[in-house]
Every structure is written in structure tokens, then in C-alpha cells.
OpenMM code with the backbone's topology and positions (N, CA, C; nanometers):
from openmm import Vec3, app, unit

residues = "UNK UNK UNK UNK UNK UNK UNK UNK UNK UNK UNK UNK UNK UNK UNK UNK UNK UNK UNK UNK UNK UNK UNK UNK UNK UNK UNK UNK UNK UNK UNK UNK UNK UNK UNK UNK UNK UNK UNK UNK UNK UNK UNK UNK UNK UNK UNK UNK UNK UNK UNK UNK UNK UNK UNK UNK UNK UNK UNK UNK UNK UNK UNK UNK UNK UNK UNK UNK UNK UNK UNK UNK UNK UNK UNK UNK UNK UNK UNK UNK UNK UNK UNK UNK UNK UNK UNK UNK UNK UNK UNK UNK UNK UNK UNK UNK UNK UNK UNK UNK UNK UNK UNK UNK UNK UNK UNK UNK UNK UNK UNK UNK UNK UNK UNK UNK UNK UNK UNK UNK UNK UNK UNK UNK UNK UNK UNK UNK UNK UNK UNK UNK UNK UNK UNK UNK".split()
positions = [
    Vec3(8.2107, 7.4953, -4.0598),
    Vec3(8.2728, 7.6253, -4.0496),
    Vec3(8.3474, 7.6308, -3.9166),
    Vec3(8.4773, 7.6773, -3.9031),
    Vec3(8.5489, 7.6726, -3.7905),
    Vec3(8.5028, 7.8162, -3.6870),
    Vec3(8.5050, 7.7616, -3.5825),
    Vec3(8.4417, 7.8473, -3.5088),
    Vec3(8.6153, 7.9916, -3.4735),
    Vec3(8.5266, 8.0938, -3.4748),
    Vec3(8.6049, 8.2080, -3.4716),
    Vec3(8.5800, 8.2932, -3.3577),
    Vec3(8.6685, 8.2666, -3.2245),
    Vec3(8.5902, 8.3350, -3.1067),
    Vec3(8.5995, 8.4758, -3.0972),
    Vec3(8.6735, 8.5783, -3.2190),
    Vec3(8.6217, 8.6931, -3.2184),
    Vec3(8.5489, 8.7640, -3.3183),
    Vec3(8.4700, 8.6497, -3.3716),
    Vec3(8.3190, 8.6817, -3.4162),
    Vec3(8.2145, 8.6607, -3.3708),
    Vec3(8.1378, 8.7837, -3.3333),
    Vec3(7.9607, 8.7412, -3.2333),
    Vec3(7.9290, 8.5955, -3.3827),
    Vec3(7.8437, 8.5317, -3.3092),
    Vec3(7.7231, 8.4633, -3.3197),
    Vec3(7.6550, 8.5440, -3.4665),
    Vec3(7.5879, 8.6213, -3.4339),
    Vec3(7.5109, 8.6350, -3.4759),
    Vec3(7.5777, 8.6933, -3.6542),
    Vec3(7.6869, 8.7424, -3.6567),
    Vec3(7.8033, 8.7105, -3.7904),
    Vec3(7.8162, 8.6235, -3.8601),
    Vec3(7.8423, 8.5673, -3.7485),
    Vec3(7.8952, 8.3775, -3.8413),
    Vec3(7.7321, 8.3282, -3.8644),
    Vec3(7.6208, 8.3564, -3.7927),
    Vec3(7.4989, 8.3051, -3.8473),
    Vec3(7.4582, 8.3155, -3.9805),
    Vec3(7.4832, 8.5041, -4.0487),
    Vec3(7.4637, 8.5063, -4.1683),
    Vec3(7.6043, 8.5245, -4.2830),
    Vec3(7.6836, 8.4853, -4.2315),
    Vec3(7.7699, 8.3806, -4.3697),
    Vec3(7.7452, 8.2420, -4.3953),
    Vec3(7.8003, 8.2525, -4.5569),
    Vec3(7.7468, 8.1370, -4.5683),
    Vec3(7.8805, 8.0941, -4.6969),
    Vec3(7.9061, 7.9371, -4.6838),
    Vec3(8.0200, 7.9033, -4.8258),
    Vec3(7.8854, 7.9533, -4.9499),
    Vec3(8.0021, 7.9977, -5.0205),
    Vec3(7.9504, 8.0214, -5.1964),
    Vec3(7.8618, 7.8852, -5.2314),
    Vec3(7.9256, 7.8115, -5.2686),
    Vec3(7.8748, 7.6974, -5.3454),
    Vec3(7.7173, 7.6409, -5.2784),
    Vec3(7.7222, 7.6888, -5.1377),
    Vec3(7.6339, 7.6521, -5.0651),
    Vec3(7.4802, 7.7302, -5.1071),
    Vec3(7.5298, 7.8085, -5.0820),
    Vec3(7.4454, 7.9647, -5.0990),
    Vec3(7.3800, 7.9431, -5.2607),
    Vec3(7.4887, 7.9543, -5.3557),
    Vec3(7.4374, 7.9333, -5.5006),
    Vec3(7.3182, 7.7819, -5.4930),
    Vec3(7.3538, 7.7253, -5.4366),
    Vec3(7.2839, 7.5987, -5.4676),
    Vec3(7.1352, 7.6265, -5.3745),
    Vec3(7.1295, 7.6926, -5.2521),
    Vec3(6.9893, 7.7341, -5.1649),
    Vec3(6.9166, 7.8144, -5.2619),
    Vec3(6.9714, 7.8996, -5.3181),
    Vec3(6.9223, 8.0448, -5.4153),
    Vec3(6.8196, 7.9415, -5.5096),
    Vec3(6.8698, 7.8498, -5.6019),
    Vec3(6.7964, 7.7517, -5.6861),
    Vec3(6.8745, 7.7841, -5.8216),
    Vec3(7.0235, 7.8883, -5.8062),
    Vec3(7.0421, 7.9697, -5.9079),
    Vec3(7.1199, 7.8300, -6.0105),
    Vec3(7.1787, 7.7513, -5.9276),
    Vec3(7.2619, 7.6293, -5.9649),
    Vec3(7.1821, 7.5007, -5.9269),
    Vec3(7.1231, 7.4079, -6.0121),
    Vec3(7.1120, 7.2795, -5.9876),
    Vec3(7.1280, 7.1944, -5.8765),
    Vec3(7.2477, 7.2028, -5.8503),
    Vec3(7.3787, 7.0973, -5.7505),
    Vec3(7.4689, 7.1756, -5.7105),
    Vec3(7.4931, 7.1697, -5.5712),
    Vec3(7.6532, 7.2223, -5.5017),
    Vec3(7.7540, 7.1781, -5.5755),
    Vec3(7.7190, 7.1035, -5.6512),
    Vec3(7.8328, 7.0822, -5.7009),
    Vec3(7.8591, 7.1397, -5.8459),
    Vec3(7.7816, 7.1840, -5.9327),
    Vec3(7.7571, 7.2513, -6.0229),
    Vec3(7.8617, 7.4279, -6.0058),
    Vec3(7.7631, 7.4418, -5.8495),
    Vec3(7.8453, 7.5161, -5.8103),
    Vec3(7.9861, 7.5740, -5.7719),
    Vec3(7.9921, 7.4363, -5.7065),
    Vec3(8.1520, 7.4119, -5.6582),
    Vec3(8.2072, 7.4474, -5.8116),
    Vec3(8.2097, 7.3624, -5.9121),
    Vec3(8.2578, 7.3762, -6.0011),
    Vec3(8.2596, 7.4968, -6.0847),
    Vec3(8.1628, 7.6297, -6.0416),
    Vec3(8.1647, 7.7373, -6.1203),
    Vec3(8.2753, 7.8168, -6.0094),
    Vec3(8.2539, 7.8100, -5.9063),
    Vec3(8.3633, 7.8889, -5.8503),
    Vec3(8.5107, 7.8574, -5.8833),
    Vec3(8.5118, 7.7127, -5.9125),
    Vec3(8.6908, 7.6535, -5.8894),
    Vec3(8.7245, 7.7178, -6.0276),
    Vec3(8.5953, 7.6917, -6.1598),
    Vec3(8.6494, 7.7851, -6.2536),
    Vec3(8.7285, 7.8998, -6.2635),
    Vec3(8.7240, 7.9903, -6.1914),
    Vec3(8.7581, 8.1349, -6.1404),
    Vec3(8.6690, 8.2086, -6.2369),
    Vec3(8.5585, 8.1736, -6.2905),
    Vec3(8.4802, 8.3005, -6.3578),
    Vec3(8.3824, 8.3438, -6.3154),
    Vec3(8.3626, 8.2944, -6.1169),
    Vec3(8.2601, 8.3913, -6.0337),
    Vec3(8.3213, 8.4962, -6.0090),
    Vec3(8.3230, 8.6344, -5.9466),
    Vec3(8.3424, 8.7294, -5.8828),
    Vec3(8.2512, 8.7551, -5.7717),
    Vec3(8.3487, 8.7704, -5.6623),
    Vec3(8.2722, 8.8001, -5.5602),
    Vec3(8.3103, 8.9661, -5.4934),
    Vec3(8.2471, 9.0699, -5.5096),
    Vec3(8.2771, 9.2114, -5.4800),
    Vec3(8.4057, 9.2840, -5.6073),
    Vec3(8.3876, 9.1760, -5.7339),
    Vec3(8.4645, 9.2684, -5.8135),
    Vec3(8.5965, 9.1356, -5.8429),
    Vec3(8.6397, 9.1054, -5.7344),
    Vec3(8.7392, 9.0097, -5.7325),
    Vec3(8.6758, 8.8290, -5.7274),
    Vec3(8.8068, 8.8001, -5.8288),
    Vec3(8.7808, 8.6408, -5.8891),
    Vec3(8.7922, 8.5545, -5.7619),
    Vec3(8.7131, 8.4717, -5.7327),
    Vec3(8.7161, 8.3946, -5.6493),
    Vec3(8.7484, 8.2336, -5.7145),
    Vec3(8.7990, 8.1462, -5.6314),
    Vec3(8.8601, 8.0004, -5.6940),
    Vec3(8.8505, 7.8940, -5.5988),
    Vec3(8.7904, 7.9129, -5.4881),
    Vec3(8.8093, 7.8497, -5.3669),
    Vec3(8.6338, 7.8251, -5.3220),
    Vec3(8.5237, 7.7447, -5.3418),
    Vec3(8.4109, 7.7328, -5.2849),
    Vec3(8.3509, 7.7541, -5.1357),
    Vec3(8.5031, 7.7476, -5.0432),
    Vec3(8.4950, 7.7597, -4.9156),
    Vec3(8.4826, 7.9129, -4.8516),
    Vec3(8.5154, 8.0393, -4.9563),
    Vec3(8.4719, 8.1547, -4.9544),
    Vec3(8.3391, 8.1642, -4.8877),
    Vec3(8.3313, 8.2684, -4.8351),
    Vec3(8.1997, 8.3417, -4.7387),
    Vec3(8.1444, 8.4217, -4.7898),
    Vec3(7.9992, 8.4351, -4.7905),
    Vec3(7.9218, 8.5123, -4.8409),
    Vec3(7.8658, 8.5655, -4.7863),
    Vec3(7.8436, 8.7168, -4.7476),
    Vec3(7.7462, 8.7702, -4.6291),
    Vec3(7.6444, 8.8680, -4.6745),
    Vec3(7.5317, 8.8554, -4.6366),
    Vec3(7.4518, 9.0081, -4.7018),
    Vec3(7.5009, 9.1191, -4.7325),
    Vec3(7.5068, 9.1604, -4.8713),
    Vec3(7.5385, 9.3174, -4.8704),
    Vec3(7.6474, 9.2971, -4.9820),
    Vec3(7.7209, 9.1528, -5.0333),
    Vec3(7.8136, 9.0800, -5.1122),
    Vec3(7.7166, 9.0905, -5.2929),
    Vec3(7.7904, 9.1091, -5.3812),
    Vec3(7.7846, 9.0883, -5.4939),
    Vec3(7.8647, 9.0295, -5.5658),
    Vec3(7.7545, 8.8952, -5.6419),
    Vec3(7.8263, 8.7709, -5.7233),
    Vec3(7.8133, 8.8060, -5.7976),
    Vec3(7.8967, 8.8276, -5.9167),
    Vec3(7.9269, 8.8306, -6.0702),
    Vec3(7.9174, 8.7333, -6.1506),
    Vec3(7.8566, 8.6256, -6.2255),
    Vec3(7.9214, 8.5276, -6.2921),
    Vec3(7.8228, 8.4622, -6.4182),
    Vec3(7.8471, 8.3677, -6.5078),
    Vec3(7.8291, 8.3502, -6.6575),
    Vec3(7.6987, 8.2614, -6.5776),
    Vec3(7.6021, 8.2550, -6.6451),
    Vec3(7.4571, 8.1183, -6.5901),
    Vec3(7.4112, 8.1298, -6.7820),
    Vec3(7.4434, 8.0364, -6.8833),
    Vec3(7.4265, 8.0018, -6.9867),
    Vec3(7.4277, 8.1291, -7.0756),
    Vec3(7.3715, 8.1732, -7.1263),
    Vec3(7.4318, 8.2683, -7.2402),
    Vec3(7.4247, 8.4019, -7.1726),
    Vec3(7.3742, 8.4520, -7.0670),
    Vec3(7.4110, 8.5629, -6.9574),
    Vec3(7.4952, 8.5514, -6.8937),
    Vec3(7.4777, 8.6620, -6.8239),
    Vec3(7.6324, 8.7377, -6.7096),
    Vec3(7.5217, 8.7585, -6.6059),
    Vec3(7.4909, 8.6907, -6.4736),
    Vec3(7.4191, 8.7245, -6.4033),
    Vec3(7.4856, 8.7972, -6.2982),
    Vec3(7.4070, 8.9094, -6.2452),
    Vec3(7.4630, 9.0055, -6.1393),
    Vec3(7.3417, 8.9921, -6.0174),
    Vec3(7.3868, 8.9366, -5.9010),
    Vec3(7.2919, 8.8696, -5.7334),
    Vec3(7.3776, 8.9793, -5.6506),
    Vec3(7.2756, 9.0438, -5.5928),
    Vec3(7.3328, 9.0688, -5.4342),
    Vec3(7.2772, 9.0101, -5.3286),
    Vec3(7.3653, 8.9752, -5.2313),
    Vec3(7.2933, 8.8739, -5.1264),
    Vec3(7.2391, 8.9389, -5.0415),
    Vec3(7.1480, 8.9085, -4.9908),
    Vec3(7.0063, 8.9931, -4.9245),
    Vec3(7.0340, 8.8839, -4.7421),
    Vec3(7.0683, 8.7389, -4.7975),
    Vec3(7.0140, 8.6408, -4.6331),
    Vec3(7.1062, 8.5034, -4.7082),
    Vec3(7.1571, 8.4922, -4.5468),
    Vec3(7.2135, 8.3296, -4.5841),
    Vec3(7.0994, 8.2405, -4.5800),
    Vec3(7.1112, 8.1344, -4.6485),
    Vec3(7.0112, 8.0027, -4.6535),
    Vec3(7.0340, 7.9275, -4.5397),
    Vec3(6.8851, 7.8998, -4.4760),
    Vec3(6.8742, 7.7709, -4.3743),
    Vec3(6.8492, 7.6191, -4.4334),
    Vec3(6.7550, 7.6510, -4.5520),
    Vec3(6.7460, 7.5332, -4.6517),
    Vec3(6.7313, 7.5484, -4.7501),
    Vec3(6.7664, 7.4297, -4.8580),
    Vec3(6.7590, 7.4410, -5.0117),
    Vec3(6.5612, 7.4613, -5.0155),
    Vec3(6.5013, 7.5605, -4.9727),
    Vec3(6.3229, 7.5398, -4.9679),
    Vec3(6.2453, 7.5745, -5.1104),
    Vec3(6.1313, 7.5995, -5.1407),
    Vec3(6.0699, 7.6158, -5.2942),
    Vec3(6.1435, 7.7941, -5.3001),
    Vec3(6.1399, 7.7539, -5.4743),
    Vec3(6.1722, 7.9202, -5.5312),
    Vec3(6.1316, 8.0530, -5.4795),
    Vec3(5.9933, 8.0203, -5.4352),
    Vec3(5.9356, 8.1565, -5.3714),
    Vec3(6.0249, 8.1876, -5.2449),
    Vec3(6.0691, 8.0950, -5.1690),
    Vec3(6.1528, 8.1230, -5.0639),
    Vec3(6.3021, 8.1291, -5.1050),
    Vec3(6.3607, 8.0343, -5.2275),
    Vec3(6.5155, 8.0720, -5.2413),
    Vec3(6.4671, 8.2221, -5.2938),
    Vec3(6.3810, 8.3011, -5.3650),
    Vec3(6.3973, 8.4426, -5.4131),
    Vec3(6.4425, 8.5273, -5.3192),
    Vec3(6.3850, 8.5252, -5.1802),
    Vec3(6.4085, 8.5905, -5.0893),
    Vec3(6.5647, 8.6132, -5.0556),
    Vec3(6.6156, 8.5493, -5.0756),
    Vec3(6.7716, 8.5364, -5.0347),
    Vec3(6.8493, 8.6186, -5.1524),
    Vec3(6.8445, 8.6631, -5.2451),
    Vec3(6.9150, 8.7661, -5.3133),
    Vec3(6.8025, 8.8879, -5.4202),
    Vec3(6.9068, 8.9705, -5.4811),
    Vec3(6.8159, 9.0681, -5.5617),
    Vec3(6.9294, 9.0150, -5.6256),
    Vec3(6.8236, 9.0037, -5.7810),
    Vec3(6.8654, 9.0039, -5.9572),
    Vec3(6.9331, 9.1384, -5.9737),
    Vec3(7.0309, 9.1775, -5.9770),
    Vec3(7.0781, 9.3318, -6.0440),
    Vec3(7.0941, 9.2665, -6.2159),
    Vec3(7.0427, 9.2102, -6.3015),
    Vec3(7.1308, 9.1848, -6.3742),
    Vec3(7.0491, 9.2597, -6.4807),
    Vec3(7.1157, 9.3094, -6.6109),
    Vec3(7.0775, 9.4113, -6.7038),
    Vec3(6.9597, 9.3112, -6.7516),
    Vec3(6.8300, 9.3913, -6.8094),
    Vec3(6.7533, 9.2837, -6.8967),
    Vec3(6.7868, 9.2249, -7.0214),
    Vec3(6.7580, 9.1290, -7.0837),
    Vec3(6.7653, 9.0451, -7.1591),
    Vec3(6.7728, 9.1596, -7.3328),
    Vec3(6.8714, 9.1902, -7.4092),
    Vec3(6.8183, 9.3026, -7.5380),
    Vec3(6.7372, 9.2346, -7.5992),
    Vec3(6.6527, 9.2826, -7.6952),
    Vec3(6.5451, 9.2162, -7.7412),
    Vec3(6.6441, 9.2048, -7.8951),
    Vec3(6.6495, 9.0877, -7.9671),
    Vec3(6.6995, 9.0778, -8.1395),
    Vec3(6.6221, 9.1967, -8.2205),
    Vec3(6.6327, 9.2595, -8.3086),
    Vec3(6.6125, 9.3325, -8.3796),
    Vec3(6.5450, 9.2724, -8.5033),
    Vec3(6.4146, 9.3583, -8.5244),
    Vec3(6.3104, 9.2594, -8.5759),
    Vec3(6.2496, 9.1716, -8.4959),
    Vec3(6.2604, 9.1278, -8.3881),
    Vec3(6.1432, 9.0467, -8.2911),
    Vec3(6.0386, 9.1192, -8.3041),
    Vec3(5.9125, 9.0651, -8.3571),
    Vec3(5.8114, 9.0851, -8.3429),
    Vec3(5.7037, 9.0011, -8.3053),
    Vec3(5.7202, 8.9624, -8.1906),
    Vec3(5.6517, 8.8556, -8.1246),
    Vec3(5.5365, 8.9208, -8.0505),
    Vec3(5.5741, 9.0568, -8.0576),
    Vec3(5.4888, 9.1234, -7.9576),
    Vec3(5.3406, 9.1426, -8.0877),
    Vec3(5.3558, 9.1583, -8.1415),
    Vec3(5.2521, 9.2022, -8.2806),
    Vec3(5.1503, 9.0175, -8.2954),
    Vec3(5.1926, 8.8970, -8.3222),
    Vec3(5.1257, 8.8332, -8.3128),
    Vec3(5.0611, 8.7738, -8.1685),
    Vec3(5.0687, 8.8308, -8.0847),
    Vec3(4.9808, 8.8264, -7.9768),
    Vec3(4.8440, 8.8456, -7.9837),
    Vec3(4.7947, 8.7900, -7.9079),
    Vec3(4.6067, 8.8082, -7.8849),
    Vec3(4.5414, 8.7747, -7.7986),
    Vec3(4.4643, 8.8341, -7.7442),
    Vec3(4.3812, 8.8265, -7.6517),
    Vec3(4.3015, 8.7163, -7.6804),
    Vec3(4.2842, 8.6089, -7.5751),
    Vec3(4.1945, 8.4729, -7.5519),
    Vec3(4.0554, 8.5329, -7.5926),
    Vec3(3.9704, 8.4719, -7.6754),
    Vec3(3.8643, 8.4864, -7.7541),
    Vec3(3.8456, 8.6105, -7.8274),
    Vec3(3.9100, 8.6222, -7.8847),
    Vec3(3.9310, 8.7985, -7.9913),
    Vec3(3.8851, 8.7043, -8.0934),
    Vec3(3.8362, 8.5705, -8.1173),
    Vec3(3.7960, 8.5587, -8.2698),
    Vec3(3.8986, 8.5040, -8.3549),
    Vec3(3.8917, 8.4792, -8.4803),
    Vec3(3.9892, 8.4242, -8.5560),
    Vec3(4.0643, 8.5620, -8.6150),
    Vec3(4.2573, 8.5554, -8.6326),
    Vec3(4.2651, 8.6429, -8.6747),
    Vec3(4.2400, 8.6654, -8.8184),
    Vec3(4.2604, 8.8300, -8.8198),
    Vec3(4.1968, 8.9417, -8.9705),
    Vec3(4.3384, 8.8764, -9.0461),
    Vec3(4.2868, 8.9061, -9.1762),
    Vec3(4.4247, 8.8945, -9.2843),
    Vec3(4.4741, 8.9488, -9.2356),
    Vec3(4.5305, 9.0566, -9.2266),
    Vec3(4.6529, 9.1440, -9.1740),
    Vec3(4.7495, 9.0661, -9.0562),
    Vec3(4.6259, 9.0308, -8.9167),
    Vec3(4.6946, 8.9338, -8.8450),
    Vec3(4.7831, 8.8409, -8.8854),
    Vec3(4.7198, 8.7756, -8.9869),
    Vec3(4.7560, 8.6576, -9.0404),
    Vec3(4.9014, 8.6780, -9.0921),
    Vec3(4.9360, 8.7281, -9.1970),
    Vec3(5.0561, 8.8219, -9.2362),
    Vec3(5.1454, 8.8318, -9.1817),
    Vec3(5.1125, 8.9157, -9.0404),
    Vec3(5.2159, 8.9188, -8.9596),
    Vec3(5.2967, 8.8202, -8.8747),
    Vec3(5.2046, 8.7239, -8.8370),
    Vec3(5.1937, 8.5834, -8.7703),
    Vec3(5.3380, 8.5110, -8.8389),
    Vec3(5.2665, 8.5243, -8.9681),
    Vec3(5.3795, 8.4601, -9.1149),
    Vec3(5.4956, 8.5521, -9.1401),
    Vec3(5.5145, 8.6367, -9.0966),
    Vec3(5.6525, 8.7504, -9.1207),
    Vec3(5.7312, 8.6740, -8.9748),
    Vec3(5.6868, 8.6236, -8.8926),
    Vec3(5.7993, 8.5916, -8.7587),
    Vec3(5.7525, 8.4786, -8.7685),
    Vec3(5.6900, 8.3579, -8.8235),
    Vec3(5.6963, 8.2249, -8.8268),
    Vec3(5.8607, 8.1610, -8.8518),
    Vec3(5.9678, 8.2315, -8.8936),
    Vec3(6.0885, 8.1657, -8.9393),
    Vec3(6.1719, 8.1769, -8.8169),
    Vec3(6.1283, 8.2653, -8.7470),
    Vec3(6.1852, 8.2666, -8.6162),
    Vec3(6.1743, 8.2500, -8.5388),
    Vec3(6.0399, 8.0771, -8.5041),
    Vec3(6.0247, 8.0257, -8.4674),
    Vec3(6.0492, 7.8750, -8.5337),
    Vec3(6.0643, 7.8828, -8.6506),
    Vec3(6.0962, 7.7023, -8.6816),
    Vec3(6.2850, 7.7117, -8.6681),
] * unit.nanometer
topology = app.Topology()
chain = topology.addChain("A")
for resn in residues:
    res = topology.addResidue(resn, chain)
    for name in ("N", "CA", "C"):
        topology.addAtom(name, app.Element.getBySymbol(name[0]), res)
């Protein structure tokens, strides 16, 4: 990062490049995964398309962008010192992103059971077999 002598220190401490940042978070695999979602142009950074990985990211910034069949929405909370375990990349942003809709007819919640409840009742059974197809 080129040094900017009318920015304190303590500024340039918490920016950070995109690609960099995505890859500390744990949100991307590889910087380079990354690199490659930004050059796409289908991140947003504060609303506007970003195309350039060398972009800055500072607390208080919101990333927009596609992570497999979602639209994930991060606000950055802390730049990364290291790529460290998940419990520590969490710290570095908040999830804004809408929850997941549930399919219509999921009833996954109905064959559930409590560890030693016994074998299930016919009825259980039934139901088990009404959402078995939506699992093979």
C-alpha cells in the first residue's frame, strides 16, 4: 500500500485491499478466488460496482455480492492481521444477509426427534416417508 502522508497511521492501519479482506473473512477460499470475484464487477462495494481488487475497505463499508446460489450482504466491522481460524475471521464483519426462504412443503422440521424418544409411532413413520423424496 503506498504510503499517503495526509493520512494518520492509524487510517491506513484499518484499510484493507478487497480481495485481501474477502480471503481473511474465510468468506472466499483463495485471494485469488477473490481477486477474481471483484475483476468480475458483480461485487459492490457501498452500492457501487467495483472491478479493481486493489480497492480499500474500511470499517463501516458494505460488500454486496453472489457466494453460490445467494446474494451475500457483509459489513466490515475490522481489517484482518491474519488469514486466523473462523471464530476469529467472524469477528471481522456482520452477515446482514436476508435468511435463507424455506421451499414450500419442507417438512424436515416434523421428522425430527429427540435422541432416545424410542422407535418412531406409525404416524412418525408416515411422515418420515412424505419428505423421503426430498431427500433422494
Amino acid at each position: 500500500m503506498a504510503s499517503d502522508p495526509s493520512r494518520p497511521d492509524a487510517q491506513r492501519a484499518s484499510e484493507q485491499r478487497i480481495d485481501r479482506w474477502l480471503w481473511f473473512t474465510r468468506l472466499l477460499k483463495s485471494r485469488t478466488l477473490a481477486a477474481t470475484l471483484v475483476a468480475s464487477g458483480k461485487l459492490r462495494l457501498n452500492g457501487e460496482r467495483m472491478s479493481k481488487a486493489s480497492k480499500l475497505v474500511k470499517p463501516g463499508d458494505v460488500l454486496t455480492f453472489p457466494l453460490g446460489d445467494d446474494v451475500r450482504i457483509v459489513k466490515v466491522l475490522n481489517a484482518g492481521t491474519r488469514r486466523g481460524p473462523a471464530t476469529e475471521a467472524r469477528l471481522l464483519y456482520e452477515d446482514m444477509s436476508p435468511p435463507a426462504p424455506r421451499a414450500p412443503g419442507d417438512a424436515s422440521h416434523m421428522a425430527a426427534r429427540d435422541a432416545g424418544t424410542g422407535r418412531p409411532t406409525k404416524k412418525e413413520r408416515r411422515q418420515t416417508d412424505a419428505i423421503k423424496p426430498f431427500f433422494d
